[in-house]
C-alpha positions in Angstrom: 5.1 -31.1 -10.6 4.3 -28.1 -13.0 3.4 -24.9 -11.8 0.5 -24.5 -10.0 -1.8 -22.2 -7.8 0.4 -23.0 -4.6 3.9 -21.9 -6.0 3.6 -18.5 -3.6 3.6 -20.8 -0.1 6.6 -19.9 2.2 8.3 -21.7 5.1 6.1 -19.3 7.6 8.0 -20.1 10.5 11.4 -19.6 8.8 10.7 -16.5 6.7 9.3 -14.9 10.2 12.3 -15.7 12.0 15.0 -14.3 9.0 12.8 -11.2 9.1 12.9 -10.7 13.0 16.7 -11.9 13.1 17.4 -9.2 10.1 15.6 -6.3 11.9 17.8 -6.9 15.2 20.6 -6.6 13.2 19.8 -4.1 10.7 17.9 -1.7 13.7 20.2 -2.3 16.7 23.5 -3.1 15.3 23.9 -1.2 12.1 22.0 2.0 12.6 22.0 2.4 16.3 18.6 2.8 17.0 17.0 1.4 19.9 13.6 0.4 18.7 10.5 1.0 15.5 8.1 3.7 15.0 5.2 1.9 12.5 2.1 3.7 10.9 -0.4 1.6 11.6 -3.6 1.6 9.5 -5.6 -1.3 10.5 -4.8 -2.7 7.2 -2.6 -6.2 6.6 0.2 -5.1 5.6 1.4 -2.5 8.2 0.1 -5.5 10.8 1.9 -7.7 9.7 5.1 -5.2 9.9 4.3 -4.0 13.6 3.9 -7.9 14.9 7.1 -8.5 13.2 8.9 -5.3 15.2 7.2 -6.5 18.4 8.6 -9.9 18.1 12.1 -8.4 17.1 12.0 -5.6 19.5 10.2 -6.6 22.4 6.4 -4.3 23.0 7.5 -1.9 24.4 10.4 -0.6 22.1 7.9 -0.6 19.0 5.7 2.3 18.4 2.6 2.4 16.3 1.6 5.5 15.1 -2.2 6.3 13.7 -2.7 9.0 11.4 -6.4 9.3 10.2 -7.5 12.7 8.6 -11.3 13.3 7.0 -11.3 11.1 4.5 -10.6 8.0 6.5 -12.8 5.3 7.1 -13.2 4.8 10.6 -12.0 0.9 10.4 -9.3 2.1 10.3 -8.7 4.0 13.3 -10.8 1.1 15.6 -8.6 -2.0 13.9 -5.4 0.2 14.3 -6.5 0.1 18.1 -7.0 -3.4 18.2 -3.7 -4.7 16.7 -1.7 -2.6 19.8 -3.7 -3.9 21.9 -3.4 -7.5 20.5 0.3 -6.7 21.0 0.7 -4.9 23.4 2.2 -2.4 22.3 2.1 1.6 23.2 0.6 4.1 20.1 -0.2 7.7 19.5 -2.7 9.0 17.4 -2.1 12.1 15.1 -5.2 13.3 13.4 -3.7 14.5 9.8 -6.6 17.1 9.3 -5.3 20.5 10.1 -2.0 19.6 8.6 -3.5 18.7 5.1 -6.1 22.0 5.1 -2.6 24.0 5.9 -0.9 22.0 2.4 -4.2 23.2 0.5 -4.9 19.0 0.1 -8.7 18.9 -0.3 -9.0 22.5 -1.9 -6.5 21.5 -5.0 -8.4 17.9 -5.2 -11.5 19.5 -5.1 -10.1 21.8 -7.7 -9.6 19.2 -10.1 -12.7 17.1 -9.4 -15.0 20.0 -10.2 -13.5 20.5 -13.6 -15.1 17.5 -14.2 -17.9 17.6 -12.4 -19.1 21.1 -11.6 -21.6 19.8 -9.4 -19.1 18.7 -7.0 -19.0 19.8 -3.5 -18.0 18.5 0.2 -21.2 16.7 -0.1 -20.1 14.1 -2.3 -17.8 11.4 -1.9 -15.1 10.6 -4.7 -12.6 8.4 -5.8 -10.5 7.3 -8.5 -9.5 4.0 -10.1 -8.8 2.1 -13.2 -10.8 -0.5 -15.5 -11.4 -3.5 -13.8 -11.8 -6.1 -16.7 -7.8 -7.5 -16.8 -8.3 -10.8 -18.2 -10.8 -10.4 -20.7 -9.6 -6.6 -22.6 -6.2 -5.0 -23.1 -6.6 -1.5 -21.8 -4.2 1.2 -20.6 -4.0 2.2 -17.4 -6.5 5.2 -17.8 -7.8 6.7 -14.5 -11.2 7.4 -14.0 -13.1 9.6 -11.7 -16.3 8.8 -10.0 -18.1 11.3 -7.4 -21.3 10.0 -5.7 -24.2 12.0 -4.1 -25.7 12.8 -0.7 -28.1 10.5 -2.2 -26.5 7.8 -3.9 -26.4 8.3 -7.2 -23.0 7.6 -8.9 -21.3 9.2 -12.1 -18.3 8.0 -13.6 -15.9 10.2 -16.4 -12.6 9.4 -17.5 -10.1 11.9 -16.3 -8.2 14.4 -18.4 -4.5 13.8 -17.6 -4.1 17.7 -16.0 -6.8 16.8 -13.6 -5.8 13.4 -12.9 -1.9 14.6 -12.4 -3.5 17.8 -9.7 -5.8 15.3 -8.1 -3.1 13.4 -7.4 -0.6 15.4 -6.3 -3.0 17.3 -3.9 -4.0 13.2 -2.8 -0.3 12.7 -2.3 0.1 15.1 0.7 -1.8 12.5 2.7 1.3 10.2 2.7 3.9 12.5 2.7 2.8 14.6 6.0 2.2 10.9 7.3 6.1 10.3 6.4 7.0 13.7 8.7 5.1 12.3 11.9 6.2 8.8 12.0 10.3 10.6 11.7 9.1 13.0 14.2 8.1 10.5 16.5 11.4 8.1 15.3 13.8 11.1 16.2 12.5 12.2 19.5 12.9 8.5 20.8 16.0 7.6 18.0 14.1 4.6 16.7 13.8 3.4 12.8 10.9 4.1 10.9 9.8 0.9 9.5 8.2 0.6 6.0 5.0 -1.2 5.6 5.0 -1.8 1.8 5.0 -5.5 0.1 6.3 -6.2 -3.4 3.2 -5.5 -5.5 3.4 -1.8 -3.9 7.4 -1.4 -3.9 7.5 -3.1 -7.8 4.9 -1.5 -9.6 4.7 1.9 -8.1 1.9 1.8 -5.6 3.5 4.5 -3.5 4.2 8.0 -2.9 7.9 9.1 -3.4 9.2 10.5 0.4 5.8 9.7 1.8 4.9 6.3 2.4 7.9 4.9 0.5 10.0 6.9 2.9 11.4 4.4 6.0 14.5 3.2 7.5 13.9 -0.1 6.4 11.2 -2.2 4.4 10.8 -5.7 5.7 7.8 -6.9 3.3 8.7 -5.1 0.2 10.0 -8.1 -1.1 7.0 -10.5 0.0 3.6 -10.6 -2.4 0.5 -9.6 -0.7 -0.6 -13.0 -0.7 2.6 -14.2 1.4 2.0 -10.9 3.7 -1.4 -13.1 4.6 0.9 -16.1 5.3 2.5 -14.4 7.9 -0.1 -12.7 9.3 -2.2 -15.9 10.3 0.9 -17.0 11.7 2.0 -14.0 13.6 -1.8 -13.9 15.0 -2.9 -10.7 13.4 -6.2 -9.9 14.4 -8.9 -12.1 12.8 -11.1 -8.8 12.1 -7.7 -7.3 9.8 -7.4 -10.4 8.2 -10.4 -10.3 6.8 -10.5 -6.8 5.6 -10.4 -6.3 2.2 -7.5 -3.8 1.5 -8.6 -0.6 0.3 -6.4 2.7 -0.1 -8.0 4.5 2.2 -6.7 7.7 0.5 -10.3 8.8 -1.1 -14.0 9.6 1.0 -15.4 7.3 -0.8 -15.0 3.1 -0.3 -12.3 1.5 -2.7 -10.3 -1.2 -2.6 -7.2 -1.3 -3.8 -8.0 -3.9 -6.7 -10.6 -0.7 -8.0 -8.1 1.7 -7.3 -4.8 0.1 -9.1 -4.1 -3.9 -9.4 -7.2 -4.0 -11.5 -7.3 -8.3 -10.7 -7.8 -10.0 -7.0 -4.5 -10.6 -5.7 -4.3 -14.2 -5.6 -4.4 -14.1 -9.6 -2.1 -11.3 -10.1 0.7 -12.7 -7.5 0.4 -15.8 -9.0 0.9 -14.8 -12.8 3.5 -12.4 -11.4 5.7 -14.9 -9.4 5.5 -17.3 -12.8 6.7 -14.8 -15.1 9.6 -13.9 -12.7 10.7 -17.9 -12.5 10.9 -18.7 -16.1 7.3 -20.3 -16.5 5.8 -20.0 -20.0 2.5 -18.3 -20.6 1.4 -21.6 -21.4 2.4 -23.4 -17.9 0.8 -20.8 -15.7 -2.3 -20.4 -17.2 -2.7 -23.9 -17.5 -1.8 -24.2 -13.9 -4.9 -21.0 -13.0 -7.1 -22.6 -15.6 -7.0 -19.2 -17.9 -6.6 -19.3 -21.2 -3.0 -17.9 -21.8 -4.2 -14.6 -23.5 -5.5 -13.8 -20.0 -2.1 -14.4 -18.5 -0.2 -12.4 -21.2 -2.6 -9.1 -20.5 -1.9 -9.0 -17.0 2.1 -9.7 -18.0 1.8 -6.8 -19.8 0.2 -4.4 -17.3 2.4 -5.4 -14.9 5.6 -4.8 -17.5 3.8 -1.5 -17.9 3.7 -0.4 -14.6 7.3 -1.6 -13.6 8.4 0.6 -16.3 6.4 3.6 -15.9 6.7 4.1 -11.9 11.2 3.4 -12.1 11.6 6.8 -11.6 10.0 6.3 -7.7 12.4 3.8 -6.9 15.5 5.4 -8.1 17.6 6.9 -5.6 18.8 11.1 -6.0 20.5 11.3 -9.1 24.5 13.1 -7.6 26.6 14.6 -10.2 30.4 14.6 -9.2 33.0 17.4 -10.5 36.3 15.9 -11.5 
């Protein structure tokens, strides 16, 4: 059989039980921990990891940990709810907001956003993201900005790269006081903080450096978002988080996290993705999606592109040694 839309299916029942079996061993026996903090979102993926550490850990020796600040939709706060209570399983939650006025966070976005758009005020809601027509135009990965009004009405400019690098580094606080809490909270009860990235995050650089790429140990950063789904119907995620559609979360106003970054749903992108890696020709995988293989090769070559631009986040500290 030639490759087809199905290559991406897993052994659910065996990949859960390698995962939990790994995370006994790596938690318990190799770093001496006694159980997992996890920042829960209400999104998929960090689901999926906390019904994973309940099923290796046992409830009561897994932690979830909700962080919202301004910005956040409040989904997420009510599905982060639901999933520990689905689990039963204790949580905290740490409202980020004074921490991230005390880093300057929303006064340096701000900053940046009104050299843009002068107009610009806590009124508005914002967000950032890149063009969403993949298959049919070879573009770079160009960040726009778009700000919308108290009454609806939306602008869109492209953003000059100084403002685009401020907006986000001041966005990039977010994640990295997030990282602080959840070892705060590991340390005072000597657990492991557990990562909640998948591969399309870890691989092409959809991640902060020490903040939400910062964990003990990453379960999922080897799994597509696709197979994170997988497990998460048969781990009995809550139907509600199953059906969200992943956003970032990150800006006030609503974005998925196609907008934001993948630029293509992720059922096409995995797909294309997972071909390339096995040896499949252009050829045999869009015949297998039903594109046409000039469609396969653009999305090839953004996800080359962003593999090679975002190495630098998965590189460990660079040591010198004196001889």
């Amino acid at each position: 059989m030639g490759f087809n839309k199905d290559a991406l299916r897993l052994d659910v029942e065996k990949t859960v039980n390698e995962l939990t079996s790994q995370l006994k061993e790596d938690v318990f026996k190799r770093m001496k921990k006694r159980g997992a903090v996890v920042g829960i979102s209400g999104g998929i993926d960090s689901s999926v990891v906390f019904a994973l550490c309940v099923r290796a850990f046992g409830s009561q020796r897994v932690l979830g940990v909700m962080m919202p600040e301004k910005d956040s939709s409040p989904d997420s706060l009510k599905l982060a709810r639901e999933l520990a209570k689905t689990y039963d399983a204790p949580y905290v939650v740490e409202d980020m907001t004074g921490a991230l006025w005390g880093f300057g966070c929303y006064h340096r976005r701000d900053e940046a956003i009104r050299k843009v758009f002068p107009e610009y005020d806590s009124t508005y809601k914002v967000k950032i993201g890149l063009p969403q027509n993949l298959l049919e135009k070879e573009t770079l990965n160009v960040f726009n900005v778009t700000i919308i009004s108290p009454e609806g009405e939306e602008k869109t400019e492209r953003l000059p790269i100084r403002e685009y690098l401020q907006i986000v580094a001041a966005s990039n606080f977010k994640q990295r006081s997030r990282m602080s809490m959840l070892y705060y909270h590991a340390e005072r009860l000597n657990y492991a903080v557990i990562g909640t990235g998948n591969k399309n995050e870890h691989a092409m650089g959809f991640f902060v450096k020490y903040g939400d790429g910062g964990a003990d140990v990453k379960p999922i950063a080897h799994l597509f978002k696709t197979q994170v789904y997988q497990l998460a119907e048969y781990l009995g995620v809550p139907e509600e988080i199953q059906k969200r559609t992943p956003t970032t979360d990150t800006y006030s106003a609503e974005q998925t996290q196609e907008e934001f970054f993948f630029r293509l749903p992720f059922h096409i992108l995995d797909t294309i993705w997972y071909g390339w890696e096995k040896g499949y020709s252009v050829d045999e995988i869009a015949a297998g999606l039903e594109l046409k293989p000039e469609q396969v090769q653009r999305v090839i070559n953004d996800i080359k592109r962003k593999i090679a631009a975002t190495e630098y986040l998965r590189m460990n500290p660079i040591e010198y040694e004196t001889e």
